[in-house]
C-alpha positions in Angstrom: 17.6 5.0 -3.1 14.0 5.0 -4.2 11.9 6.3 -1.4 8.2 6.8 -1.2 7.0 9.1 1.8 3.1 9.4 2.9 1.6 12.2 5.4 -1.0 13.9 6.2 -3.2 11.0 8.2 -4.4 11.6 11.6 -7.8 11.4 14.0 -10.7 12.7 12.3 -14.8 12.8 13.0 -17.1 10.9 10.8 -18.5 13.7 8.2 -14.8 15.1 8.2 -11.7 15.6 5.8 -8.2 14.4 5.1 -5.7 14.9 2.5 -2.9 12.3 1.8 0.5 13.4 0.4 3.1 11.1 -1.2 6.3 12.1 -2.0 8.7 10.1 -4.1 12.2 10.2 -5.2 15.1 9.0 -7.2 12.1 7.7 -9.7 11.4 9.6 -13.3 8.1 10.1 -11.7 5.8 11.3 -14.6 5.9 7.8 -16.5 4.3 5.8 -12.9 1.1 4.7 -12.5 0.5 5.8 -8.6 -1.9 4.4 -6.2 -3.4 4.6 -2.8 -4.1 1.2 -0.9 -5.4 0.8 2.2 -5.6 -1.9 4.7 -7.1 -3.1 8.2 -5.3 -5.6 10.7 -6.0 -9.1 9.8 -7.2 -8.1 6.1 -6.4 -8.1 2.7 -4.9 -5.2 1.5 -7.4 -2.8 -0.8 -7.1 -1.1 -4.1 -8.6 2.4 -2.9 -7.4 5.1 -6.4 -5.6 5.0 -9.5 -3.7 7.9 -11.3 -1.9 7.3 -14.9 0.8 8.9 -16.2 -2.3 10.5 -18.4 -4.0 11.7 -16.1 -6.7 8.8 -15.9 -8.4 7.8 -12.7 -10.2 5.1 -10.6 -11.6 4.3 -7.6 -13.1 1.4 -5.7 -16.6 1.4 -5.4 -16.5 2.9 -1.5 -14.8 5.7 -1.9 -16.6 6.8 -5.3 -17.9 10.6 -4.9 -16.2 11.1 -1.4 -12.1 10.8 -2.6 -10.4 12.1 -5.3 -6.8 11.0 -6.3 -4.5 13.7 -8.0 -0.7 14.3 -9.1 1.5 17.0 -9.4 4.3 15.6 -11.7 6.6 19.1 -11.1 6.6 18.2 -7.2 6.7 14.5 -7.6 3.7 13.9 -5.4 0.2 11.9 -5.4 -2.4 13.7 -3.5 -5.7 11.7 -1.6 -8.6 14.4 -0.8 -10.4 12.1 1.6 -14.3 14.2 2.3 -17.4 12.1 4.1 -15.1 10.0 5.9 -16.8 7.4 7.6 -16.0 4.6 10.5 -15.1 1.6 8.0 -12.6 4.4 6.3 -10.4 3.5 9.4 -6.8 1.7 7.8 -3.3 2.2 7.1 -3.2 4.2 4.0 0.0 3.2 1.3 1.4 4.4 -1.7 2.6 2.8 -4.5 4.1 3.4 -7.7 4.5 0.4 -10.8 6.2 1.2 -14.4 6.9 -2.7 -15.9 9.0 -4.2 -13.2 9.5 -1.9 -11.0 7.1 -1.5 -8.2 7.8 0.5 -5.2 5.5 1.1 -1.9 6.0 3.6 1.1 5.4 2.6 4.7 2.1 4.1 4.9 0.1 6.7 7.4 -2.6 5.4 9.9 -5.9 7.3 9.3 -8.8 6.7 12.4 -12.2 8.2 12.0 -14.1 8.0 15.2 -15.9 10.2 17.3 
């Protein structure tokens, strides 16, 4: 069975770091597009990073210059560095991973930045 598996969220300060890890399975993981989503209770879910099977990369406009989204294709993981985290960072944090029909998401890790 295709499984996707996120870790690495937690309690953190405002100012501090996080990195995300997503490790999938049972997928020929180099030819998926991975991403990170993130969501609050009550909201939409967000588009936070994107990662092609090229290497290319986006980001929403809030994260820009504090995240960085990266793969290693050998290990079958998707990597979130997470620096300057801030109050309004606070979500559930989900992985996803899309190749023409297929579309697969993990269950997500809850990351809290308060003081």
């Amino acid at each position: 069975q295709v499984q996707l598996v996120e870790s690495g969220g937690g309690l953190v300060q405002p100012g501090g770091s996080l990195r995300l890890s997503c490790a999938a399975s049972e997928i020929t993981f180099n030819i998926y597009t991975m991403h990170w989503y993130r969501q609050v209770p009550g909201q939409q879910r967000e588009l936070v990073a994107t990662i092609t099977s090229t290497q290319s990369t986006n980001y929403a406009d809030s994260v820009k210059g504090r995240f960085t989204i990266s793969r290693d294709n050998a290990k079958n993981t998707v990597y979130l560095q997470m620096n300057v985290l801030k109050p309004e960072d606070t979500a559930v944090y989900y992985c996803n991973a899309r190749f023409y029909r297929s579309d697969y998401w993990g269950k997500g890790t809850l990351v809290t930045v308060s003081s």
